[in-house]
C-alpha positions as CSV (number, residue, x, y, z in Angstrom):
1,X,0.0,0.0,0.0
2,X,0.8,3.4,-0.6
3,X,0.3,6.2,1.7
4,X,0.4,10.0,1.5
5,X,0.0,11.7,4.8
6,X,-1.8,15.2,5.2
7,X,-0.1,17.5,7.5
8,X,-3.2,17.3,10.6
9,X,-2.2,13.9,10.5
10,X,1.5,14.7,10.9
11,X,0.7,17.7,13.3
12,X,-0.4,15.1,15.6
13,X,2.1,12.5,15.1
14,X,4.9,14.9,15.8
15,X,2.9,16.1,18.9
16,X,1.5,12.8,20.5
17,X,-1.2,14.0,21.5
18,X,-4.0,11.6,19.6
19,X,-2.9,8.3,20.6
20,X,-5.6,6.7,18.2
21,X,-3.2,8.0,15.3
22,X,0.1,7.4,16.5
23,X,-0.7,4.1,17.2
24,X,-2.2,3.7,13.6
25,X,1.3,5.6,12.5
26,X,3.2,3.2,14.6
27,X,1.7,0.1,12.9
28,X,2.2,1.7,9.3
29,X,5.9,2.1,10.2
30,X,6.0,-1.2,11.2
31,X,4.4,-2.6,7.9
32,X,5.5,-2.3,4.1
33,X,3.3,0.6,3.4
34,X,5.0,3.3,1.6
35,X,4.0,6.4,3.8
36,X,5.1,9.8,1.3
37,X,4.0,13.6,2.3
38,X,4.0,16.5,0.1
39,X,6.4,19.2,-0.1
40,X,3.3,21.2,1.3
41,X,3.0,19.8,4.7
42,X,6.6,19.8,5.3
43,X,6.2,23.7,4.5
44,X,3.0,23.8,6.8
45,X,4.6,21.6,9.5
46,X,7.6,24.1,9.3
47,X,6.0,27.4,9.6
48,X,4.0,26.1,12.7
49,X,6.9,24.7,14.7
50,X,7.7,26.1,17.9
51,X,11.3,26.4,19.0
52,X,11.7,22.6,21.0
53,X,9.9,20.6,18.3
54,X,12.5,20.9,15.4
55,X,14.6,18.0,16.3
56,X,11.4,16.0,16.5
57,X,10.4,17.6,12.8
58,X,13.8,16.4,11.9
59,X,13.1,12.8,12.7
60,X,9.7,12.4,11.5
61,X,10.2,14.0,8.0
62,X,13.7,11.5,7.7
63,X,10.8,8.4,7.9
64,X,9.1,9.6,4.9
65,X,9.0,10.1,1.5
66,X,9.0,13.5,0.6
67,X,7.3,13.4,-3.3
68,X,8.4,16.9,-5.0
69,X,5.9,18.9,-7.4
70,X,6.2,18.4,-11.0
71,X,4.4,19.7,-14.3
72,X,1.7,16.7,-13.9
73,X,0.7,17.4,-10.5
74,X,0.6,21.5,-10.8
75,X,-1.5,20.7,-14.1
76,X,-3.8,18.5,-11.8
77,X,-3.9,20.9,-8.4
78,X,-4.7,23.6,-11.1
79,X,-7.7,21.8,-12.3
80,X,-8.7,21.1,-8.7
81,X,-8.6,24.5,-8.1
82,X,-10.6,26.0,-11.1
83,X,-13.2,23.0,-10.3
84,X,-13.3,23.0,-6.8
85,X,-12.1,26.5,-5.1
86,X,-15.4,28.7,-5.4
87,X,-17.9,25.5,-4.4
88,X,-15.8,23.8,-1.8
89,X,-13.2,26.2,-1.0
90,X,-10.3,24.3,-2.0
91,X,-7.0,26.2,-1.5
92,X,-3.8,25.5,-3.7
93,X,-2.2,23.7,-0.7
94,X,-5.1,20.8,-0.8
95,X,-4.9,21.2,-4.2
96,X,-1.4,20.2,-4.3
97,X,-1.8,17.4,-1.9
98,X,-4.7,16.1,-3.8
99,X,-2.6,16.1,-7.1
100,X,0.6,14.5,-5.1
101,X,-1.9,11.4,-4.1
102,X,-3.7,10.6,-7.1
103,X,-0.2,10.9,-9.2
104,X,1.3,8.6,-6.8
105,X,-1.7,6.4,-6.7
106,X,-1.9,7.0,-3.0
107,X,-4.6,6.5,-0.6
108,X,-4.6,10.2,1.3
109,X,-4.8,10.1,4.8
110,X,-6.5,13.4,6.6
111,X,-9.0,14.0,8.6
112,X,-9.9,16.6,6.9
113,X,-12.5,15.0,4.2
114,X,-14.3,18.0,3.5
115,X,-10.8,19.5,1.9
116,X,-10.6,16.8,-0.6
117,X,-13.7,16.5,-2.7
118,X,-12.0,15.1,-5.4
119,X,-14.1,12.4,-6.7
120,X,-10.7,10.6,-8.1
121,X,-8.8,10.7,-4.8
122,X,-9.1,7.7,-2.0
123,X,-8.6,7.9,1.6
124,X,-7.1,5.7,4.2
């Protein structure tokens, strides 16, 4: 399986403070699952982090696979985008995610549904 984590999930793995999802995270890094995040939530994780949790950043971001932006998937955030912005309020960063996924042919994992109405995306 293939995995791309949204940044509320990686919000609270870094913080610990759901242990419902860190327990699921702790079972995916114990399986074969490829677990990838967009170059978005690293930026998101990044401008949120206080002072004592860059170490911690450090470490989680070295256990993924961080997939980079191309042509296809700016091509595919930008339809997103014209489709989805005024009725659902899409933004380019959920745009972006959504284009990293269904490029990678990743299940999205978020708790954030209502972000992703996407009709060719799956979640986890």
């Amino acid at each position: 399986m293939t995995l791309l984590v949204d940044s509320d999930i990686l919000i609270e793995v870094s913080r610990g403070r759901d242990a419902g999802i860190v327990s699921r995270w702790e079972e995916l890094a114990a399986s074969d699952a490829a677990i990838l995040c967009s170059a978005v939530s690293v930026a998101e994780l990044w401008a949120g982090a206080r002072p004592h949790e860059s170490k911690g950043l450090e470490y989680l971001f070295q256990t993924l696979t961080c997939v980079p932006a191309d042509a296809v998937i700016g091509r595919n955030a930008g339809s997103y985008l014209r489709r989805f912005h005024k009725s659902h309020g899409v933004e380019l960063g959920d745009a972006l995610i959504a284009a990293t996924a269904v490029a990678r042919r990743a299940r999205l994992w978020t708790r954030n549904r209502k972000h992703y109405p996407m009709d060719d995306l799956s979640f986890f």
